[in-house]
C-alpha positions in Angstrom: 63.8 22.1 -16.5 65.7 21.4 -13.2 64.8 17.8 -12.0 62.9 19.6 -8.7 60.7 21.5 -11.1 60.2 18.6 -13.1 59.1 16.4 -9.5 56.9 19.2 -8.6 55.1 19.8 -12.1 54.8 16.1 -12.9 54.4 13.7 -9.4 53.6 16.4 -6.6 51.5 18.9 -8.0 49.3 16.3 -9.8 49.4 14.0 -6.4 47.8 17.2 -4.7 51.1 17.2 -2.6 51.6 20.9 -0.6 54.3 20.1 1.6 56.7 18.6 -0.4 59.4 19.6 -1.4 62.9 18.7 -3.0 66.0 20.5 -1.2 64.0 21.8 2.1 66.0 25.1 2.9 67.1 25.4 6.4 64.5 26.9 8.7 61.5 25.4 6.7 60.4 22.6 9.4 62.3 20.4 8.3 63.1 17.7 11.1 66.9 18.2 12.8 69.3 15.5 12.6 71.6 14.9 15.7 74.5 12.8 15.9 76.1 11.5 19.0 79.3 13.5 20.5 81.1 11.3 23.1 77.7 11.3 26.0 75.4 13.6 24.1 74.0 14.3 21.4 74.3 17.1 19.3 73.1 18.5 15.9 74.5 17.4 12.8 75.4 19.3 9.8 73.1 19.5 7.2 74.5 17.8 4.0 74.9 19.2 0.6 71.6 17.8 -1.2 73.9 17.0 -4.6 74.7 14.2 -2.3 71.5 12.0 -2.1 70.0 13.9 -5.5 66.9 11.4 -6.2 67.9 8.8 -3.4 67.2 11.0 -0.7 66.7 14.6 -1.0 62.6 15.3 -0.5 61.3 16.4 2.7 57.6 16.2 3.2 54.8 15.6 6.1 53.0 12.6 7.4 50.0 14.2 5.5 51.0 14.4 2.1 52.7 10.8 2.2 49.3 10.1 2.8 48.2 12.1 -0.3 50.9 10.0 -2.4 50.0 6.8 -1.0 46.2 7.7 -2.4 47.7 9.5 -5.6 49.2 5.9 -6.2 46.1 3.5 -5.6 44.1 5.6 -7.5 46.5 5.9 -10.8 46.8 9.9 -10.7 50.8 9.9 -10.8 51.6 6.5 -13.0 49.4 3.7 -14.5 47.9 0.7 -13.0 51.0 -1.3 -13.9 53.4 0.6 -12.4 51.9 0.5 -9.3 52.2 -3.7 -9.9 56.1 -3.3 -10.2 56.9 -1.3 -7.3 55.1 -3.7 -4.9 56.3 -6.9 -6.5 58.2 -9.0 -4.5 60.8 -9.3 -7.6 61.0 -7.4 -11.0 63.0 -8.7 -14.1 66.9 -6.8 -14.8 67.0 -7.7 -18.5 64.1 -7.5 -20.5 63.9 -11.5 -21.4 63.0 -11.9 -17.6 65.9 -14.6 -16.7 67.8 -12.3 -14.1 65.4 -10.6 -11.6 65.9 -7.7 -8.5 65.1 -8.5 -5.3 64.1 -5.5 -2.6 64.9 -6.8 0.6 63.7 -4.6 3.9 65.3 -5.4 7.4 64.5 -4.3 10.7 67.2 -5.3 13.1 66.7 -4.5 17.5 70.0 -3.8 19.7 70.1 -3.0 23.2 70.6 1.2 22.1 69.2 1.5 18.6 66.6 -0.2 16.3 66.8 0.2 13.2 65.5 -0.1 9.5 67.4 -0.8 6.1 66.7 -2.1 2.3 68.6 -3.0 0.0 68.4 -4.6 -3.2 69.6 -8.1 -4.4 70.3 -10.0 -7.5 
């Protein structure tokens, strides 16, 4: 089992997710990227998906992140206390708890471009 069937039989399916998918082909409705050439803009090349694999590689719609949002809160994809780890503030690296993970979100305003990263910390 290839680890986009596995995603679609175990976490999208089940999450009632329609427009998800993992590797988007081109011409699917997928958003374009552009990159800047000198004065203007132009489109980028697409990127090989082996690239980003888990970290990056689903495309889906406004709609069903709603769906996975709900899927979440209401314990259809995970248990309740998974749910509890990925919104905490902090989880533990090691199992005895004494080194913890930190995800930390920035949003950062220039004069051209705003713009949003996260990273983790130990």
């Amino acid at each position: 089992e290839t680890y986009a069937d596995y995603l679609t039989a175990h976490l999208l399916r089940p999450a009632g997710l329609e427009h998800t998918v993992y590797e988007a082909p081109d011409g699917s409705g997928r958003a374009q990227g552009y990159r800047r050439d000198n004065d203007k803009l132009i489109i980028a090349p697409a990127i090989d998906m082996t690239q980003p694999f888990s970290a990056g590689a689903l495309v889906s719609t406004s709609g069903d992140l709603v769906k996975w949002a709900r899927a979440l809160v209401d314990h259809r994809v995970s248990p309740p206390d998974v749910l509890d780890r990925m919104t905490a503030d902090t989880v533990p690296v090691k199992p005895d708890g004494d080194e913890r993970y930190e995800y930390v979100s920035s949003v950062k305003y220039e004069e051209q471009v705003d713009s949003v990263t996260s990273h983790g910390v130990t």
